[in-house]
N, C-alpha and C positions, 0 to 999 in steps of 0.2 A: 342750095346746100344750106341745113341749119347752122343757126350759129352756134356755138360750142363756146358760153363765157364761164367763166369761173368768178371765184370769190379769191381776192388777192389776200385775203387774211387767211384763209383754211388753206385754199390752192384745189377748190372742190371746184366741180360742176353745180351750175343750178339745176335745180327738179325741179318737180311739182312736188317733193314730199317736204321740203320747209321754203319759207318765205323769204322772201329777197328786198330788201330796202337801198336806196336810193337819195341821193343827197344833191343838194343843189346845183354841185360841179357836174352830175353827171353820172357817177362814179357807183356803181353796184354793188351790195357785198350780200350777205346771208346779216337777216336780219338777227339773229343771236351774236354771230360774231361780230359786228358793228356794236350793238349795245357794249357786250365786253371789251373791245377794244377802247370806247370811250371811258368805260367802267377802271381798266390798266392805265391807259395813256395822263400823261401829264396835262393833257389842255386839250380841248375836241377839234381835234384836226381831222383832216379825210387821210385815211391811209394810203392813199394811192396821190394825190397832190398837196398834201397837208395846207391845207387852208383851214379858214377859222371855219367851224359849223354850226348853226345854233339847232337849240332841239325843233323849233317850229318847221326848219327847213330840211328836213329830214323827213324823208317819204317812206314810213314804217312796212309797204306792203305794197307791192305791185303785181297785178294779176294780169296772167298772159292767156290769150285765146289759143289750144290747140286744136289741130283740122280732128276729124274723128277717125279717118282712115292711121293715122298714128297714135292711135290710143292703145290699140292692140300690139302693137312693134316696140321690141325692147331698144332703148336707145341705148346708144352706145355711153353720152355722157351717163347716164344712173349709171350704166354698169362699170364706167372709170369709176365712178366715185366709190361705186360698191368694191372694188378691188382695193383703191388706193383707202377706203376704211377697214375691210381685210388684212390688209398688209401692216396698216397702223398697228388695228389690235394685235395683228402675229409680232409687231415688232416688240408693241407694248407687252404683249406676254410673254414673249421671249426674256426682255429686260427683267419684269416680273423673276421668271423662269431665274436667270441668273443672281437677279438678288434672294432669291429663295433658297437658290445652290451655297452661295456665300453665307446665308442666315446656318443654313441649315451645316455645314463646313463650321461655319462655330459654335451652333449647337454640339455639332460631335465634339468638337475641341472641349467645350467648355466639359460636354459632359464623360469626355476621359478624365477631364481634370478633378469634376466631382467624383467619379469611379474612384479616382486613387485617392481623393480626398476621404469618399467616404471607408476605404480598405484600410489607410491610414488610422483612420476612427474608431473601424472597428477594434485594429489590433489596439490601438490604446486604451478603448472600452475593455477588450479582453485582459488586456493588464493591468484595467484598471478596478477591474469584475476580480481576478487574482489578486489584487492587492485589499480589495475590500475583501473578500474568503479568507488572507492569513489575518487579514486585521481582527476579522470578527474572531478568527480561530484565540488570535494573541487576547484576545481583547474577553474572549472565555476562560484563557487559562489564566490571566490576571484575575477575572473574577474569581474562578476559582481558587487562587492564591491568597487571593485577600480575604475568600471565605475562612481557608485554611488557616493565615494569618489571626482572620476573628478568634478561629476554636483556639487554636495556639495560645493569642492572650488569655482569653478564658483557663484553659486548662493552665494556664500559668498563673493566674490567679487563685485558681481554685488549690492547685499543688501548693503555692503560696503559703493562701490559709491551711492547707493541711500539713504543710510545714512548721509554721508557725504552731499551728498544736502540737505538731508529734516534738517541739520542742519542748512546749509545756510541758508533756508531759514526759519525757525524758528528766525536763527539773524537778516534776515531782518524782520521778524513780530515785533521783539520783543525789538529789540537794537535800540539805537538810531542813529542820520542822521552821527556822526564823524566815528561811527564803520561800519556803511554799507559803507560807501565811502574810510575806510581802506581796507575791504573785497574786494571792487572794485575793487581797484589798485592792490590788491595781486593775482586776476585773471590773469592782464594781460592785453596784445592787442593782439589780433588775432579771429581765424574763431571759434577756441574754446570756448572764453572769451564773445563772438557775441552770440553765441548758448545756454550757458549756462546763459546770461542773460536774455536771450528769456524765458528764460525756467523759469526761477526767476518771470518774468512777468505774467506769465502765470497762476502759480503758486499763485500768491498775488492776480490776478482777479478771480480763483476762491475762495480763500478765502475771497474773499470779498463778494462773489455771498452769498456764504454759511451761512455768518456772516447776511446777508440781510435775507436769508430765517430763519436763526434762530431767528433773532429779530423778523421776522413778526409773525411765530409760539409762539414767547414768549408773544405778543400783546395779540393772539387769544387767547392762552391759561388760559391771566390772565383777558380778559374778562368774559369767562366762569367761572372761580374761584370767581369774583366780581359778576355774575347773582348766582351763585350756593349762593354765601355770603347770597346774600340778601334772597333766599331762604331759608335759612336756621334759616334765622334769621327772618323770619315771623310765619315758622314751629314753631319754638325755645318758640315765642309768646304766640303761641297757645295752643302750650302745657304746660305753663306758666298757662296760664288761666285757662285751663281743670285742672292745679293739683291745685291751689288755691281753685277751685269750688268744689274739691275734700275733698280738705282738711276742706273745710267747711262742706260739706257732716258728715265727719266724727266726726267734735267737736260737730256738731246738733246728732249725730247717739250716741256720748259718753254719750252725754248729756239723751238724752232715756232711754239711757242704765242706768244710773244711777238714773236718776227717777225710771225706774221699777225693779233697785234693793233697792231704798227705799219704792217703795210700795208693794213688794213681803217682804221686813223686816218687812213691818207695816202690811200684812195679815199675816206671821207668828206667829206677836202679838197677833193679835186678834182671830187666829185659839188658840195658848196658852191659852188666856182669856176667849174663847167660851168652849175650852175643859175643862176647870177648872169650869166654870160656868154647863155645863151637869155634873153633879152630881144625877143623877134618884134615885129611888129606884131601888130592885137588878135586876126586869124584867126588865123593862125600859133601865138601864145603861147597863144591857146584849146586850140588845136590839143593842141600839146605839154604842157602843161599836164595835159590830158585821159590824153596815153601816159605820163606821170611818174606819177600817178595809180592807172591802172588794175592790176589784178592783174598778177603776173608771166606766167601763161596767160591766152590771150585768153579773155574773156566769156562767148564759147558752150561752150568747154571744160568751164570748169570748173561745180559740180553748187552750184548758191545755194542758201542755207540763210538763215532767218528768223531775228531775234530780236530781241529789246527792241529800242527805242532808246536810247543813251546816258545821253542824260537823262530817260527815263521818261518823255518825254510823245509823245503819238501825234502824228506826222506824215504831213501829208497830202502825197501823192506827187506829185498832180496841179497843187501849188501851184506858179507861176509868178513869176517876177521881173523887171524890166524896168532890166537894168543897164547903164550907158554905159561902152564901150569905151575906155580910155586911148588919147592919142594913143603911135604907135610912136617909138621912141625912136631917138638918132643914134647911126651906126654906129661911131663914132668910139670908144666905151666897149668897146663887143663887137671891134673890132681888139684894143684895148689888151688886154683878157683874155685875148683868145687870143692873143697873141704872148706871155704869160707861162706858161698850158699848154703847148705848142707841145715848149720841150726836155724836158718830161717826158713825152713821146711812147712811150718807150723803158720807162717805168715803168706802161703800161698794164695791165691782168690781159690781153686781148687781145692780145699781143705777138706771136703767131703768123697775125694777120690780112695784116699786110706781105710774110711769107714766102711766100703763097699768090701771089701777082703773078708774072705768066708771067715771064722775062727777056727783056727785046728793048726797043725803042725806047718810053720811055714817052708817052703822052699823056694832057693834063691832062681827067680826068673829074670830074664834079660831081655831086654826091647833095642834094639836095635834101632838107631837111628841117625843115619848115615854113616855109620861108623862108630860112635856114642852108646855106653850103652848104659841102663839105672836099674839099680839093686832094689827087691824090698819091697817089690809090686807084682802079682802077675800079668804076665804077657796080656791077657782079655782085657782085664779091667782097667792098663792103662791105654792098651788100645780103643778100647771105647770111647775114651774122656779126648781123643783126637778127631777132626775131622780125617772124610775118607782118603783124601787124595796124599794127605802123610800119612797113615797107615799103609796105602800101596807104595809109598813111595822107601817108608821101613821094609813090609815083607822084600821091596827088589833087592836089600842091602843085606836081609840074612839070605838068600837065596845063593847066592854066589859070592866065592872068594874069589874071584878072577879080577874085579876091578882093585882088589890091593896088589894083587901080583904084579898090576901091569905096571911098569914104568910112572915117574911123575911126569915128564914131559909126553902131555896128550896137545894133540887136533882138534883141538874145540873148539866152536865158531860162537862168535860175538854177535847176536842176532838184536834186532828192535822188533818190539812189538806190543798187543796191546797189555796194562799192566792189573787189567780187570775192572779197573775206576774208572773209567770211561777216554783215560788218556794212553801214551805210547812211552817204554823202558827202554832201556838194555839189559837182557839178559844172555848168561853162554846157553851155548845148546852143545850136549854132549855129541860126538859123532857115534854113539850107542843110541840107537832107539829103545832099551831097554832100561835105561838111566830115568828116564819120563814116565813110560809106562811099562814099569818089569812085569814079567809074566809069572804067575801064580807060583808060588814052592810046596814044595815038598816038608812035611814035618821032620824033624830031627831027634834024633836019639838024646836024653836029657842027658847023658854020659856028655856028650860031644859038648851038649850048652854049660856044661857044667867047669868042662877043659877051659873053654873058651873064658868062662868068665874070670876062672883063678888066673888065665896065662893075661888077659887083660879086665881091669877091674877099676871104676873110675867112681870112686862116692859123689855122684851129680846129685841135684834134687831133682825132684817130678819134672817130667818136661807140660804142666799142665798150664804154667808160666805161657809158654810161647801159644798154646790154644787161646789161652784168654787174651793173648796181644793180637793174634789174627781175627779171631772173631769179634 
């Protein structure tokens, strides 16, 4: 069986592929690791029984005979050794491996550390990048400012000086000849004193240019003001006169005005007088009563319109009343009235109703009206000057003597209704439908109108009074 020695410094096999040295004790090692271990160690001792060594007794090289038949056969020591240096280096690269893992483990570290350092930098580069763009920005509008500033003084010097003349020469407008000739002499003598008089000159002929054209525009101006004057004062005139004319107008127009409220006072009177004098009997005063009443156009004319009652409370239309007739009254009172009508015949609004009358032989006719009757007209022509519904309402009353016959105490109903203005009365309603709308007559023997008037005769005036009050 081979021997199988080793090297107590490595812990290898020997080979044949390095050399093996040998020391006096005995003692074998791998000649590289013997040299280094003298080379570390404190004092040349043998590693395996530490004794002294010197270098002479140190057998650097020892060569071994082997047979031929194992030259070819892999021995087992190389291949310990070959594994147990395998396993070195795996172990050494492993360590390797791991301190690379850790290198490398702080390289990441460090260079997350840079990442944020350098994300840090940028943003403060970026705001620092923002801060140098407003600075440049501020730092152009200062210059701008201060260019500004520049022109500023400049033109503030320049106004200055141009202030300073325009005051010059204001004192020479304005001062008299001792202080322009001090001003002079404090200019100076020279090119400047020369120029800046030029300038004074210059200066005073357009002001005078100016002073010329203002005066001539002031001319023009106050021509036109003196044509406009007299304009105004012709207008002024005129219309002076238009309002005097005016005003005349209006004292002649008061003046009317107050006539026709004293002759509208004076037919109120005698509407009062006329209505106090119609005192009928109780058809007749029904009668009249009824046309004093009624609208100025007759009833079917005019277009009725509805509305409240007076007193807000609802009236029934149908409602009836059973009122006893006054006895008729003596004629005696109605004479006495009308003979004090009578001379104001002449002050009627009708005044043109007499004029109408044919000329030639008069005869006395009679118009009946409601029982009333007037002298002095004929029948036609003062029928005409009445509307139609009292003329039918006269013919009913010569028609018939039967409503004097009859008794004073009548059946006559108290009716409401409308009063042609657009509101609701009280009026009677005869129980004669012919009282309202008598039926045509018959003409009469002038003998008979004749009887009539001597056996009752009433000096009234015109009844044209009471048309002018309806209409």
């Amino acid at each position: 069986m081979p021997i199988r020695a080793l090297c107590t410094i490595c812990s290898d096999f020997f080979d044949h592929s390095r050399d093996v040295a040998a020391i006096h004790c005995g003692h074998t090692f791998h000649s590289q690791c013997l040299i280094q271990w003298f080379e570390t160690a404190p004092s040349r001792t043998c590693p395996q029984c530490r004794i002294q060594v010197g270098k002479r007794t140190i057998i650097n090289k020892l060569y071994f005979d082997l047979a031929q038949e194992e030259e070819n056969v892999l021995d087992a020591e190389f291949l310990k050794n070959e594994l147990d240096n395998t396993r070195a280096l795996l172990s050494r690269k492993e360590k390797e491996k791991r301190d690379s893992q850790l290198i490398i483990d702080s390289l990441r570290d460090t260079l997350d550390e840079r990442n944020a350092t350098v994300e840090s930098l940028q943003r403060a580069l970026d705001k620092a990048e923002m801060l140098c763009c407003t600075l440049k920005k501020q730092m152009k509008y200062l210059e701008q400012q201060q260019d500004e500033a520049k022109q500023a003084r400049e033109e503030a010097r320049r106004l200055r000086s141009k202030m300073k003349s325009l005051e010059r020469i204001e004192l020479l407008l304005q001062s008299q000849r001792p202080e322009v000739e001090e001003m002079i002499r404090d200019m100076g003598v020279g090119q400047s004193a020369v120029e800046q008089l030029a300038v004074y000159c210059v200066s005073l002929k357009k002001e005078y240019e100016n002073l010329k054209e203002a005066r001539k525009a002031s001319g023009e101006l106050a021509d036109k003001l003196k044509k406009d004057l007299l304009s105004s004062r012709s207008k002024l005139q005129t219309v002076c006169s238009e309002l005097d004319q005016a005003k005349l107008e209006l004292r002649s127009s008061q003046k009317d005005l107050e006539s026709a409220d004293k002759e509208i006072a004076s037919l109120k009177k005698k509407l009062t007088i006329l209505q106090e004098t119609l005192k009928l009997p109780p058809g007749d005063s029904e009668t009249i009563n009824r046309l004093v009443l009624e609208s100025p156009a007759p009833v079917e004319v005019l277009s009725l319109k509805l509305r409240r009652p007076a007193f807000g409370d609802d009236i029934d239309l149908n409602a009836t009343f059973n009122v006893d007739t006054p006895p008729s009254q003596p004629s005696s009172t109605q004479r006495g009235l009308a003979k004090r009508l009578f001379p104001e015949k002449a002050h009627s609004p009708v005044q043109d109703v007499p004029k109408k009358m044919p000329k030639g032989p008069r005869q006395e006719s009679q118009l009946s009206l409601g029982g009333q009757r007037c002298l002095g007209e004929p029948d036609e022509e003062l029928a005409g000057a009445f509307p139609v519904f009292i003329r039918n309402a006269v013919l009913g009353h010569k028609q018939t003597k039967r409503v004097r016959a009859e008794p004073c105490h009548s059946t006559d109903a108290v009716r409401i209704g409308f009063d042609g203005l657009g509101g609701r009365t009280k009026f009677i309603q005869p129980t004669d439908p012919t009282m309202i709308r008598p039926l045509p007559v018959k003409p009469k023997p002038k003998a008979r109108a004749r009887q009539k008037l001597g056996a009752r005769t009433v000096p009234t005036p015109s009844q044209a009074t009471l048309d002018n009050f309806l209409w």
